[in-house]
Each structure stands twice: as C-alpha cells, then as structure tokens.
C-alpha positions as CSV (number, residue, x, y, z in Angstrom):
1,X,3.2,2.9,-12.6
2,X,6.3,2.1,-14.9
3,X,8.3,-1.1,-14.8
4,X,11.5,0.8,-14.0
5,X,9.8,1.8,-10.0
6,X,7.8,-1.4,-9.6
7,X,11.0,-3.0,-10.2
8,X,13.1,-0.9,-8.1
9,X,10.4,-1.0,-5.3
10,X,10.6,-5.2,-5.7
11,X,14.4,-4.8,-5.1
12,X,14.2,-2.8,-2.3
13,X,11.8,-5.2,-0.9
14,X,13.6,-8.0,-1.7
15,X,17.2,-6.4,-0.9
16,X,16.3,-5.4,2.6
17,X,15.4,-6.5,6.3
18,X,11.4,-6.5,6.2
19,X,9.6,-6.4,10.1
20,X,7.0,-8.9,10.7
21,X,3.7,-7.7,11.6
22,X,1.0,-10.2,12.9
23,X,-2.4,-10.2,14.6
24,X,-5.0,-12.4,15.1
25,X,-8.5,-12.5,15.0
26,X,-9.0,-11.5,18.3
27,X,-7.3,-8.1,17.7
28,X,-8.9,-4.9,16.3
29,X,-6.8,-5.3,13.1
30,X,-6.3,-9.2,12.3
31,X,-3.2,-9.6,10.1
32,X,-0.2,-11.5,9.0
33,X,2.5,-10.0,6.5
34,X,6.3,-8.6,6.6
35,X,6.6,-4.8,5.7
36,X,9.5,-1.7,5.6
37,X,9.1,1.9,5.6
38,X,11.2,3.6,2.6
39,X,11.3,7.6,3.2
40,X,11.1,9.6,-0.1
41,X,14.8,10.7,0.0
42,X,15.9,7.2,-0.6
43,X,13.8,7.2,-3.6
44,X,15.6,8.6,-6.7
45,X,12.8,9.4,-8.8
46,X,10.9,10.4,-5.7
47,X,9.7,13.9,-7.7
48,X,8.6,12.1,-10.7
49,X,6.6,9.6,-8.5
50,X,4.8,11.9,-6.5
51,X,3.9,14.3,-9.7
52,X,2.0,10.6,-11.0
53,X,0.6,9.7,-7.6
54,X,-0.9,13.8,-7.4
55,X,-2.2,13.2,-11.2
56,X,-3.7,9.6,-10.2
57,X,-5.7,11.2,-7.2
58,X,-6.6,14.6,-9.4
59,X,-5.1,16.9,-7.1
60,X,-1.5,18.0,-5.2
61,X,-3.6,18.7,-2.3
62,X,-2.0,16.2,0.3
63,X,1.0,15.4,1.9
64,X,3.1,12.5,0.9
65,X,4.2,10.6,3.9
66,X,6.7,8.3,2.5
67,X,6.0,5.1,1.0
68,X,5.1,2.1,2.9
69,X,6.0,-1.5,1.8
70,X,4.1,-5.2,2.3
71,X,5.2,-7.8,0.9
72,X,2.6,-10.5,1.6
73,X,3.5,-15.1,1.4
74,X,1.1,-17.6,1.8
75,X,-1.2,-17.5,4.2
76,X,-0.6,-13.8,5.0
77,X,-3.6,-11.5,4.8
78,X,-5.1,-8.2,6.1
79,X,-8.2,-8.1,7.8
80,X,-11.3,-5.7,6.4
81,X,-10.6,-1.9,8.0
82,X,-10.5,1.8,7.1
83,X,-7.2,3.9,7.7
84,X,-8.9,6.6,10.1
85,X,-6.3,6.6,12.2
86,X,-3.0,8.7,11.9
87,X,-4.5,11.8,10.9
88,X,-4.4,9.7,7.2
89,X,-7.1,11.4,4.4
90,X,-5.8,9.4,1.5
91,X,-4.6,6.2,0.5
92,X,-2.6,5.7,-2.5
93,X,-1.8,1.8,-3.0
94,X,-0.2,-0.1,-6.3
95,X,0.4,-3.5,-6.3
96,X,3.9,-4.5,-7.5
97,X,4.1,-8.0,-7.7
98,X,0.7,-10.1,-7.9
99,X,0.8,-13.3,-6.1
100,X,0.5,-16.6,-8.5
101,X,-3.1,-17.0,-7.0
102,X,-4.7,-13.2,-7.5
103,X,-5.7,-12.5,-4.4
104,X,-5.0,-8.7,-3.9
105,X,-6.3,-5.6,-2.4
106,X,-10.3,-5.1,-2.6
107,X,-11.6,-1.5,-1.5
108,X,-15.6,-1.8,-0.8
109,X,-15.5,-4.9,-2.1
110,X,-13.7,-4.1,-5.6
111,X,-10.4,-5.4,-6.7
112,X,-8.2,-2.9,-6.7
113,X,-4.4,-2.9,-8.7
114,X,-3.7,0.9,-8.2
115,X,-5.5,4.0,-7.5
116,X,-7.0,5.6,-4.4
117,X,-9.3,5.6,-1.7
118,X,-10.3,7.9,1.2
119,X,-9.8,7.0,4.8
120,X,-13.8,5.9,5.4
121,X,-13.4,3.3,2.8
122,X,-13.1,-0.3,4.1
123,X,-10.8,-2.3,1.9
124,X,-8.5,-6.1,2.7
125,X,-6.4,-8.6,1.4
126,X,-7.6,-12.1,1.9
127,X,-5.2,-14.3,2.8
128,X,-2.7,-15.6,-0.1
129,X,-3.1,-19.3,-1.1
130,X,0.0,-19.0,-3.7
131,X,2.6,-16.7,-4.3
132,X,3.9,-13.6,-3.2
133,X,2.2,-10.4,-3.3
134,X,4.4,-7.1,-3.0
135,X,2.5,-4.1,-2.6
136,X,3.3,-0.3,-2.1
137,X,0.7,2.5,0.2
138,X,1.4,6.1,0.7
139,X,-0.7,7.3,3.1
140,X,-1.5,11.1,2.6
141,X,-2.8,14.0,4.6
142,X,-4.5,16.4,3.1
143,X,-4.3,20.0,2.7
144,X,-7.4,21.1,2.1
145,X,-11.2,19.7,2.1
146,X,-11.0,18.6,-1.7
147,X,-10.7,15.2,-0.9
C-alpha cells in the first residue's frame, strides 16, 4: 500500500475517538485492543484503494464492507480465530504501523504484513511487548464461488 493511505489511515486513527474492545480468556474470542470503523465515503481515494485491494486478492469478486481500524498498545493482543461469522468470505488486512517489538498479524501460523486470507483460516496477534501496532481489515463478501 502507498505511504500517502498508510499515512492518512494513521491520522485518522490517531485523529479520532477509537472504542475499546476487551475479552478475556474465558470468552470465545480473548482480546484487548482499541478500534473505529471508517465507511468508504470518508475515504478519498476510496476507488483507487479498492481497485489495489481487488488486484491484491486476484479478483473484483467481493464486496467491500468498509474498512476496519485496530490500533493495538502494549499488552493488547487478539486471540487465535477464523472470521466465519458475519456472512465474511475474505479478509483483506495491512499493517500500518509496526509496533517497535514486531509482533504482528500471523495467518496459519505465518507472519503476515498485507495480503489475504479466507474466512477458514485461523490467524492472531500475540500480545504487544513494545510499541504500537496500527492495523487496517476489510472484510469482504463474496460474489461468487472464486474465492
């Protein structure tokens, strides 16, 4: 992704009210980290971005649902899980900012900076020992049975 949206996504991050999101172990999802929503109309190169995410994923077969936001501190973390719920078919993630320790995103037990993954595939962020790791999802439905 270019510097000009990483750095725009950062700054909206950073420029707005983030909701706190935590669960412990004892919940189906275990997680700790702050997030926001941002719908495509408030992104102004909304087109261009969804043209790269289509050519990341090989296809324009899905539905982008808007773009979701985490912006993950010390200590904050998100437990191993698969995104079946939500009618969700594919997950488009990039990280923005990598926290000062490199813990980030693993799908299937790979480390993962950008690119996608299908709703059946278990991926997590360990929790963060240094830093702050900013991170942006869109979560697609598909069209059709490409995917």
């Amino acid at each position: 992704m270019i510097f000009e949206w990483r750095q725009w996504f950062i700054d909206y991050v950073n420029n707005n009210e983030l909701e706190y999101i935590c669960g412990d172990e004892t919940r189906e999802l275990p997680r700790s980290y702050h997030w926001i929503g941002c719908s495509r109309v408030e992104v102004p190169f909304d087109d261009e971005l969804d043209e790269y995410i289509s050519g990341r994923i090989g296809h324009r077969q899905y539905v982008n649902t808007g773009y979701t936001l985490i912006k993950y501190g010390v200590g904050d973390y998100i437990g191993e899980h698969a995104d079946y719920t939500g009618g969700n078919k594919v997950t488009y993630a990039c990280e923005l900012q990598a926290s000062e320790c490199g813990t980030g995103l693993t799908v299937e037990g790979t480390p993962l900076t950008e690119g996608y993954f299908t709703n059946t595939m278990r991926h997590e962020v360990k929790p963060i020992k240094a830093g702050t790791r900013i991170s942006l999802t869109m979560f697609g439905r598909k069209l059709t049975n490409i995917i």
